[in-house]
N, C-alpha and C positions, 0 to 999 in steps of 0.2 A: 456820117460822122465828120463834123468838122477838122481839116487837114492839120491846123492848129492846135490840135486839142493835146493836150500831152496823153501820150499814153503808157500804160503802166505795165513793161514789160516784166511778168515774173518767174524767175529761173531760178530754178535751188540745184543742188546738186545728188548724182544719181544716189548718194547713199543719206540722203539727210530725210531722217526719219524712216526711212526705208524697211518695211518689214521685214524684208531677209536680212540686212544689214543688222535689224536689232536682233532677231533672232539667232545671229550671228557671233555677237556681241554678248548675248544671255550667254549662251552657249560656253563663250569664251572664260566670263567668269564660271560659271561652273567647270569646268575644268581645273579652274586655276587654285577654287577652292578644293576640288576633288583628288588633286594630285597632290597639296600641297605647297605648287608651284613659288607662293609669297614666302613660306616659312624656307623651305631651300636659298631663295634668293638673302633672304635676312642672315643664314646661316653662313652662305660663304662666299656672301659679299667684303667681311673684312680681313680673311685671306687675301682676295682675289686685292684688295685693296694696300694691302703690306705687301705682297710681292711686284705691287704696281710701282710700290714707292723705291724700291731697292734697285729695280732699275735707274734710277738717277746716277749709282755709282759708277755709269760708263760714262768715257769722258765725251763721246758724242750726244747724247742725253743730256740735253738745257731743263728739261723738266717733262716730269711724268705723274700725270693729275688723272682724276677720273671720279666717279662716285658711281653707288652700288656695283654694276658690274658692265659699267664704263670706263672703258679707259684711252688715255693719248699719250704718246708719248713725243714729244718735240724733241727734235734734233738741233744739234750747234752746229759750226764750223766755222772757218777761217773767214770766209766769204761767203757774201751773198751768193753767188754761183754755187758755190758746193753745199751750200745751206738748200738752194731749192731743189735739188737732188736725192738730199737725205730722207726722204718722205718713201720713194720709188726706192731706192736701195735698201732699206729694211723692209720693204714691202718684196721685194725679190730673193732677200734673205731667207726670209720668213717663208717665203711658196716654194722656198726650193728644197724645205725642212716638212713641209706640207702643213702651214699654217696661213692662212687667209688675215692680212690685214688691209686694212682702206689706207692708200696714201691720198697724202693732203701736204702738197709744195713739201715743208721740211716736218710733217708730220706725219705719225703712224696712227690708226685707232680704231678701235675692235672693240665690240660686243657681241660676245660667246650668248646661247644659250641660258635662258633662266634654268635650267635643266643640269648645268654643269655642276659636276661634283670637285670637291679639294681635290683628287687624283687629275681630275682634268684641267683644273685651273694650274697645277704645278706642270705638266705635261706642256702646255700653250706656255706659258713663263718662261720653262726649261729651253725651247725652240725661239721666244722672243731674245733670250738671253745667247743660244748660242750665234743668230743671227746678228745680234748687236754688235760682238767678236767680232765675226766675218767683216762688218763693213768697218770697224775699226781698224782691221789686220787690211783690207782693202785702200785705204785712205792712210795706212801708215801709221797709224796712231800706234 
């Protein structure tokens, strides 16, 4: 072969088209249809969505956005220092209430289970909410 020659290297990746993967993937919808899974999420995603929005009412909470059963809640503060902080202290709030959220610099953000009931979404809420306290009572607010 000519050293010249361009040659055509082709590489996909290990699950593209991948028969386990699809069979995987089948699976998956079936499930999702078999359990219900989409109709739960339809049902108490605009719970999970008005008790997202209520936390705005703390004064450390710039804003608290999310859709179906996403949510973030952004932190304020005086300063940038204490603003990049705010992320990791409701995320410390929160685990020490035994709730798992992702921080991100002066953000919080959690997605629960498609599987979660209104009892559970107000449970996670009730632990976001007493956590947001604590690092206000922390910070002096």
């Amino acid at each position: 072969a000519d050293p010249d020659e361009a040659v055509l290297f082709s590489n996909g990746f290990t699950y593209s088209g991948h028969p386990v993967a699809a069979a995987a993937a089948l699976k998956n919808m079936e499930i999702f249809e078999r359990e219900g899974i989409l109709e739960n999420v339809l049902d108490v995603s605009p719970h999970f969505q008005e008790r997202l929005a209520a936390l705005s009412k703390y004064e450390i909470v710039g804003d608290a956005r999310g859709m179906g059963l996403l949510g973030c809640i952004e932190g304020k503060a005086e300063d940038l220092e204490a603003e990049r902080q705010l992320g990791q202290m409701i995320d410390e709030a929160c685990e020490e209430r035994g709730l798992l959220v992702r921080p991100l610099i002066n953000m919080a953000v959690f997605s629960p289970p498609l599987i979660i009931t209104h009892e559970q979404i107000d449970e996670m809420f009730d632990i976001l909410e007493q956590a947001l306290e604590a690092v206000e009572r922390k910070l002096g607010l």
